[in-house]
C-alpha positions in Angstrom: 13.4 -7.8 -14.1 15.3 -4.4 -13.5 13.2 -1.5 -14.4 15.4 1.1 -16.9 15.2 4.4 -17.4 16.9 6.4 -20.5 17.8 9.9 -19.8 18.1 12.7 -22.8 20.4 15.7 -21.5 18.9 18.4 -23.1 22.2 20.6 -23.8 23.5 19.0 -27.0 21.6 15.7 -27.7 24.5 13.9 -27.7 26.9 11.2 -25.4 30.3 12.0 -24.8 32.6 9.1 -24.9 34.6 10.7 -22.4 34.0 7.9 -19.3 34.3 11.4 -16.8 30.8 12.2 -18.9 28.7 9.6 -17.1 29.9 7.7 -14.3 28.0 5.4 -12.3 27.3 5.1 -8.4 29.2 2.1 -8.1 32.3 0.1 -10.2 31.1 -0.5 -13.6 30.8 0.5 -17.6 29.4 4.1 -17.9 26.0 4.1 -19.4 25.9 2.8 -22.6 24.7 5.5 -25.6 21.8 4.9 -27.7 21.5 5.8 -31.6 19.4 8.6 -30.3 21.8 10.2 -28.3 20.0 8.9 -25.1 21.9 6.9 -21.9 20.9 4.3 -20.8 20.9 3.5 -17.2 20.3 0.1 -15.2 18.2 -0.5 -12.1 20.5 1.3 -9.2 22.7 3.2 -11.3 23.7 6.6 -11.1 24.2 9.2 -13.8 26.4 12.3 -13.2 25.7 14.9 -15.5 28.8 16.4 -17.0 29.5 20.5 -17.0 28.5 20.8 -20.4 24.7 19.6 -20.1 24.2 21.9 -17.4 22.1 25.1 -17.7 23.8 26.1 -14.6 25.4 24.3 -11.4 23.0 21.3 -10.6 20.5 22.3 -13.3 19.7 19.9 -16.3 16.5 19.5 -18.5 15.7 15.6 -18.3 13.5 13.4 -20.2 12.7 9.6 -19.5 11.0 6.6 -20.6 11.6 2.9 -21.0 14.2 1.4 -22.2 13.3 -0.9 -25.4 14.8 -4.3 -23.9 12.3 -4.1 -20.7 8.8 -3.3 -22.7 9.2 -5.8 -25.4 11.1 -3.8 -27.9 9.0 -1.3 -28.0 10.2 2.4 -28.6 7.7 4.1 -25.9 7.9 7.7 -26.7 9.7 10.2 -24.5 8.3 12.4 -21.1 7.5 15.7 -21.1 11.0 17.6 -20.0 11.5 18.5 -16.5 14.1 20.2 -14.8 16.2 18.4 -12.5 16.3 21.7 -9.8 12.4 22.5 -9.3 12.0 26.1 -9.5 11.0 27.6 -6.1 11.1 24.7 -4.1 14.4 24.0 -2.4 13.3 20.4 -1.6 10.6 18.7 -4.8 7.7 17.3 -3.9 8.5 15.3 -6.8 6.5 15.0 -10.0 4.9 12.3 -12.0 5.9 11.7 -15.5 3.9 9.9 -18.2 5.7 8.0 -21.4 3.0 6.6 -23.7 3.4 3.6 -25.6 4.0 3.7 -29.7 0.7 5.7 -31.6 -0.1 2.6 -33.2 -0.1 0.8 -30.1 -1.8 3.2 -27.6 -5.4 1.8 -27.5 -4.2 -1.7 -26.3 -1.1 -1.0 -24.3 -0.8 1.2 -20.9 0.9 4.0 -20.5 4.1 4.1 -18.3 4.6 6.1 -15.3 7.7 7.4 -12.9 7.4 9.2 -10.0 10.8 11.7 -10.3 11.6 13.6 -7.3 14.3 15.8 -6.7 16.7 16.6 -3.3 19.0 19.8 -2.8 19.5 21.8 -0.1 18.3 25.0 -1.9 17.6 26.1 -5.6 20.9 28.2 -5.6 22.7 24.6 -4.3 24.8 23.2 -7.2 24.2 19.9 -6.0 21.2 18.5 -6.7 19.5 14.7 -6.6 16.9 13.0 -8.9 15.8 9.8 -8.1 13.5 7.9 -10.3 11.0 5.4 -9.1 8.2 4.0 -9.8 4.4 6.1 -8.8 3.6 3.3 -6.2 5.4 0.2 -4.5 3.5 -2.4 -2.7 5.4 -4.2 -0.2 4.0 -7.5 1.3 5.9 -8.2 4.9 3.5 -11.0 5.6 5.2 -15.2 5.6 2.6 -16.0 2.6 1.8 -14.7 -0.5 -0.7 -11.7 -0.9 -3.5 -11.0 -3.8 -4.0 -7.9 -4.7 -6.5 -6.2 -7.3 -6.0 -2.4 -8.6 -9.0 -0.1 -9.1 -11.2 -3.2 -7.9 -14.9 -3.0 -9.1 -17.3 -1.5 -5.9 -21.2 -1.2 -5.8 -22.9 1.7 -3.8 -25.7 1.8 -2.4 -26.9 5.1 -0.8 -28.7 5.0 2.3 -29.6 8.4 3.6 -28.1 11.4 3.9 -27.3 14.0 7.1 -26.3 17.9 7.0 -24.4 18.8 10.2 -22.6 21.8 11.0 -18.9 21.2 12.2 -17.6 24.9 12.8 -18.3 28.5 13.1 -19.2 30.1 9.6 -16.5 33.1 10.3 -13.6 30.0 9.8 -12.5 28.4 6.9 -13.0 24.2 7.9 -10.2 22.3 7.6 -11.8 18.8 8.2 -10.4 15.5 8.6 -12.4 12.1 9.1 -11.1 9.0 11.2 -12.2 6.1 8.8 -12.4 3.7 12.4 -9.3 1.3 10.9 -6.4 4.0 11.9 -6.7 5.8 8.5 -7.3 9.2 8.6 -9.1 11.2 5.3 -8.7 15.2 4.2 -12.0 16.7 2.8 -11.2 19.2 0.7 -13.3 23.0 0.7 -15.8 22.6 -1.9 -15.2 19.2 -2.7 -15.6 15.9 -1.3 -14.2 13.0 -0.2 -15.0 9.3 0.5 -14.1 7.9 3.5 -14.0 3.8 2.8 -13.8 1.5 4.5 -15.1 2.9 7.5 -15.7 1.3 10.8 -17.9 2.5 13.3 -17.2 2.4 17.1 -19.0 0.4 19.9 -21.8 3.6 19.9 -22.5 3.6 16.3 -20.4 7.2 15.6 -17.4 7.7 13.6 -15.1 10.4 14.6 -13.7 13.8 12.8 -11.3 16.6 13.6 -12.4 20.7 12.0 -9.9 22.8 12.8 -8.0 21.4 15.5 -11.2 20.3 17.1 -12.7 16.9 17.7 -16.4 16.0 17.0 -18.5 12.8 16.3 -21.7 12.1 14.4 -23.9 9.1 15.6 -24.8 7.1 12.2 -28.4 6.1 11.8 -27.4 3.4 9.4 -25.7 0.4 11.3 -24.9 -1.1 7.8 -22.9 1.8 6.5 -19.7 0.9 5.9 -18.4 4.2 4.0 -19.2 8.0 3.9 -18.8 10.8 1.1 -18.4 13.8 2.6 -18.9 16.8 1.0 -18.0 20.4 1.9 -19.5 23.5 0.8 -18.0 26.0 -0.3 -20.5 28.8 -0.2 -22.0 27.4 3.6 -19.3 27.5 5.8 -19.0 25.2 8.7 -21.6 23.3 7.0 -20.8 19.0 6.2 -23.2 16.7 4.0 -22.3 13.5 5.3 -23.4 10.7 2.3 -23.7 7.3 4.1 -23.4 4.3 1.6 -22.6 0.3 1.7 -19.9 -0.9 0.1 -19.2 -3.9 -1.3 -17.0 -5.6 -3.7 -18.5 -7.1 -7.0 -17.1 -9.8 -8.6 -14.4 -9.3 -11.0 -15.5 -11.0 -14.6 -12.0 -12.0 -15.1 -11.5 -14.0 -11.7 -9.5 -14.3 -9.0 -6.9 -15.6 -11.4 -5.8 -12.3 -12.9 -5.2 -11.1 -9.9 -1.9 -9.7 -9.2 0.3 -12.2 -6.5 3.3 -10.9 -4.6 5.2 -13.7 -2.7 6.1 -13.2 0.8 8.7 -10.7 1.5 8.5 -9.2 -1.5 8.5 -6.1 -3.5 6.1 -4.8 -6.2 6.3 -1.5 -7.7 3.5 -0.2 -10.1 3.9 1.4 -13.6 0.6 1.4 -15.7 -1.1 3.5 -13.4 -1.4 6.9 -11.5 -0.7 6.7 -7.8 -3.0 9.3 -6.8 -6.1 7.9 -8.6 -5.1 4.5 -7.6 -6.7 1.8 -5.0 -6.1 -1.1 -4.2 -7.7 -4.4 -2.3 -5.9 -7.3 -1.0 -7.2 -11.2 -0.3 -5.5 -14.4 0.9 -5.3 -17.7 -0.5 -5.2 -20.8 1.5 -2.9 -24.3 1.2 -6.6 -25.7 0.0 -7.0 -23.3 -2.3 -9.5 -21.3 -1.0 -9.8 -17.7 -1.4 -10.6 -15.1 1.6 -13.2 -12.4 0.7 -11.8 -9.1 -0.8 -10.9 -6.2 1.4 -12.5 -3.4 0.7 -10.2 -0.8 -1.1 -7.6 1.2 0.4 -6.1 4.3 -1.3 -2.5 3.9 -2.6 -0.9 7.6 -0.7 -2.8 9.7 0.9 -2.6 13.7 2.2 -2.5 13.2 5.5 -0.1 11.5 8.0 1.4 8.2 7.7 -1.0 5.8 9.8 -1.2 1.9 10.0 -4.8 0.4 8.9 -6.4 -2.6 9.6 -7.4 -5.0 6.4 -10.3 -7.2 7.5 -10.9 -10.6 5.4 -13.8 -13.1 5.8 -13.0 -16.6 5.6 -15.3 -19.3 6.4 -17.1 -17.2 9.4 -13.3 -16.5 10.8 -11.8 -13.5 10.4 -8.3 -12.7 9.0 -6.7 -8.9 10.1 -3.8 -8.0 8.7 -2.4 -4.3 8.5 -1.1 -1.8 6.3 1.1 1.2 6.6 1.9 3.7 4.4 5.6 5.2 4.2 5.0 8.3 1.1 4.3 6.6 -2.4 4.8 3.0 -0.3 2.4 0.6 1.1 3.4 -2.4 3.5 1.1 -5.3 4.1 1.7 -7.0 7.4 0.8 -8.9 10.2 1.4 -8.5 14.0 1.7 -11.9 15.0 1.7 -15.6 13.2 1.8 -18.8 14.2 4.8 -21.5 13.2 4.5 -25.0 13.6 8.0 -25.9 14.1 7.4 -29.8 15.5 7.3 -31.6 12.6 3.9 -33.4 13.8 0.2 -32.1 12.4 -0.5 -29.7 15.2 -2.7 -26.6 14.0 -4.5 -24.0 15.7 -8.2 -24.2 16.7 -10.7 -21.3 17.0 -13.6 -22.2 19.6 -16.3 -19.8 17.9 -18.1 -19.4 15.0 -19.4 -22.5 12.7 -19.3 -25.2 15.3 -17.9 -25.7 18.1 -14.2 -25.7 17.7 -12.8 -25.5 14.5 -9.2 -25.0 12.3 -7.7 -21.9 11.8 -6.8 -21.8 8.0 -3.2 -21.7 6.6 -1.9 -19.6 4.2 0.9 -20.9 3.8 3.1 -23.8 4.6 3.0 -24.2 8.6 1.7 -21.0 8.7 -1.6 -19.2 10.4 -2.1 -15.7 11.5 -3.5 -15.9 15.3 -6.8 -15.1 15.5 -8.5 -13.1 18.3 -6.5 -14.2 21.4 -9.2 -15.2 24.2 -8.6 -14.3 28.0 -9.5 -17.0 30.3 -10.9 -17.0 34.0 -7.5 -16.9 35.0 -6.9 -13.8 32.8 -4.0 -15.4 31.0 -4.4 -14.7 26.9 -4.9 -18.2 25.5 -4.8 -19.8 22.0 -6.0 -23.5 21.5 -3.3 -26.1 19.4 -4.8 -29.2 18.0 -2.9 -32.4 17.2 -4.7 -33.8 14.2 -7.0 -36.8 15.3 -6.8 -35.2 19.4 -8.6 -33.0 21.4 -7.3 -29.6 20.8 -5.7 -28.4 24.2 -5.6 -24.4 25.9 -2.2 -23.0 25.6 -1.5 -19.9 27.6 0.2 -17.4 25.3 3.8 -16.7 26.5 5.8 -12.6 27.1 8.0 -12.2 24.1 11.3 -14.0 24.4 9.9 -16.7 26.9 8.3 -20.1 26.3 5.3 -22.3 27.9 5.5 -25.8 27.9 2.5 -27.9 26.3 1.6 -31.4 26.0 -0.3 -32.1 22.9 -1.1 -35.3 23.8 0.8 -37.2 27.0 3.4 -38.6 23.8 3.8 -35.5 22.3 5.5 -32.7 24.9 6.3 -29.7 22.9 6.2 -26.0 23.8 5.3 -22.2 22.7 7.9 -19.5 22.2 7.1 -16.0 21.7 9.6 -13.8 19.4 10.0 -10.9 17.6 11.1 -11.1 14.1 12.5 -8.0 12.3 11.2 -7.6 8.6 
């Protein structure tokens, strides 16, 4: 389903039939007019705004919402106006822009969002570009399909508090926290922050950076598993750290309403506020078994595009997959899988946890994420490989673009390639 947007240019209220009005990025019908004097514009198309609805070169007063045919027939009622050239800025950090559903409707229906931001060289430029999209996009890049749950429900529970002082009282803190998964997390002056879900390193400390300079705090609590930090305002140089455990609560609705994206796919978000919005992600498995819930990640953040870890429990195993955030996008991924190619009922093994040796689950079909690769004596990084009803046999893990040959049983000679995929 294409997401729509109708544009209103301001000028006159009114379509011209002339087809040099409104022409479209590639060959096709110009926008087709509404009764309201409104265009209407498909997923990927392009609207040039004719001389006449300009205030000046490159400058047009815009209004959106969606269009009737993609929200049921519903008239939602129109944006707030916003200028196409942002004034002062000669490159938009873009704005968000709210279209509310019909009066009647507003206390059972969510309110639609689009993120518009707009590209010129300079405010004097009489070129200028704005793009529409939607607030936040989720893309999955794993081989299965990924569960994901907005704003989950999360219980904290406080278990102490420190006070610590990070930097000289003469300078005005600028403090970021490391959150121990590669995400990094701005306090604000006189606010706070929470920094979740946070890892701790082999000494118990997480790490932060005040002003250029790094520091680290030894945490008392081993079970803490997130921090709220809050900066003062009027103490300078002065932190509270917070130190609570998370963890998720179940949703009363079930695992069923929660949102799927199939593998390789694309899902952007409408009914809610990227900046106010977080998200946690789960597997399923060919069984039907569900992995724990991640703890929640924030949709975009302030600081520099890093790649996270996602951690998911699953029968005493443990799934890692990663995330990445690219501006108002977040990609779900793994590093490496495992394909059984053979057409026979070979699966990985895990020689730890419950037992002494057992399956790696499958999220999809032929399909397991590696667990933690072991080293042998040899110092070679192995994986084990089971033919179902055999003893499961140590497989050294071959460079990328090689192979090692493997014998799952003396019938069954197969081998291991290593390859990079580009998703």
């Amino acid at each position: 389903n294409g997401v729509r947007a109708a544009a209103l240019l301001q000028e006159d209220g009114a379509c011209s039939s002339n087809s040099a009005a409104a022409s479209a990025a590639s060959v096709c019908p110009p926008p087709p007019c509404g009764t309201d004097g409104a265009l209407r514009l498909g997923a990927g198309q392009m609207l040039s705004a004719p001389p006449e609805a300009q205030l000046r070169m490159g400058q047009v007063v815009l209004q959106v919402r969606p269009a009737p045919d993609v929200s049921g027939d519903l008239a939602y009622e129109w944006s707030d106006s916003f200028f196409s050239v942002p004034a002062g800025t000669p490159d938009g950090g873009g704005i968000t822009l709210c279209s509310a559903p019909p009066l009647a409707l507003q206390d059972a229906l969510p309110r639609h969002w689009l993120h518009a931001r707009a590209v010129c060289a300079s405010p004097e430029d009489a070129r200028c570009t704005v793009e529409l999209r939607a607030p936040f996009t989720l893309v999955n890049a794993c081989p299965c399909d990924v569960l994901c749950r907005l704003n989950p429900p999360v219980s904290r529970t406080l278990l102490g508090k420190e006070k610590a002082c990070i930097s000289d009282a003469t300078q005005v803190p600028e403090l970021i926290v490391a959150n121990g998964r590669g995400g990094e997390v701005w306090v604000p002056l006189g606010g706070q922050a929470e920094i979740l879900p946070l890892c701790l390193d082999s000494e118990g400390c997480f790490h932060w950076v005040c002003n250029g300079k790094p520091g680290k705090t030894r945490c008392r609590w081993k079970h803490a598993n997130c921090i709220i930090a809050v900066l003062d305002a009027r103490r300078r140089g002065e932190v509270v750290w917070h130190f609570v455990h998370a963890e998720m609560r179940p949703d009363a609705r079930g695992a069923d309403t929660a949102l799927r994206i199939a593998a390789q796919s694309v899902m952007p978000v409408f009914d809610t506020v990227a900046e106010d919005l977080s998200l946690a992600i789960a597997l399923r498995d060919t069984s039907g078994s569900l992995t724990s819930w991640s703890l929640p990640l924030q949709a975009i953040t302030s600081t520099r595009s890093v790649e996270e870890m996602i951690e998911l429990e699953f029968r005493g195993m443990y799934v890692r997959l990663n995330a990445c955030r690219q501006g108002r996008e977040l990609m779900v991924y793994a590093h490496t899988w495992f394909v059984n190619s053979t057409g026979l009922q070979a699966r990985l093994f895990q020689p730890w946890g419950p037992g002494p040796m057992h399956p790696v689950p499958a999220f999809s079909e032929r399909v397991a994420f590696l667990p933690q690769v072991r080293t042998n004596e040899a110092g070679d990084s192995v994986i084990f490989v089971q033919l179902r009803g055999h003893t499961p046999v140590e497989v050294r893990v071959p460079d990328v673009d090689s192979a090692e040959a493997v014998s799952l049983t003396p019938l069954h000679p197969c081998c291991i390639r290593t390859e990079v995929l580009a998703l």
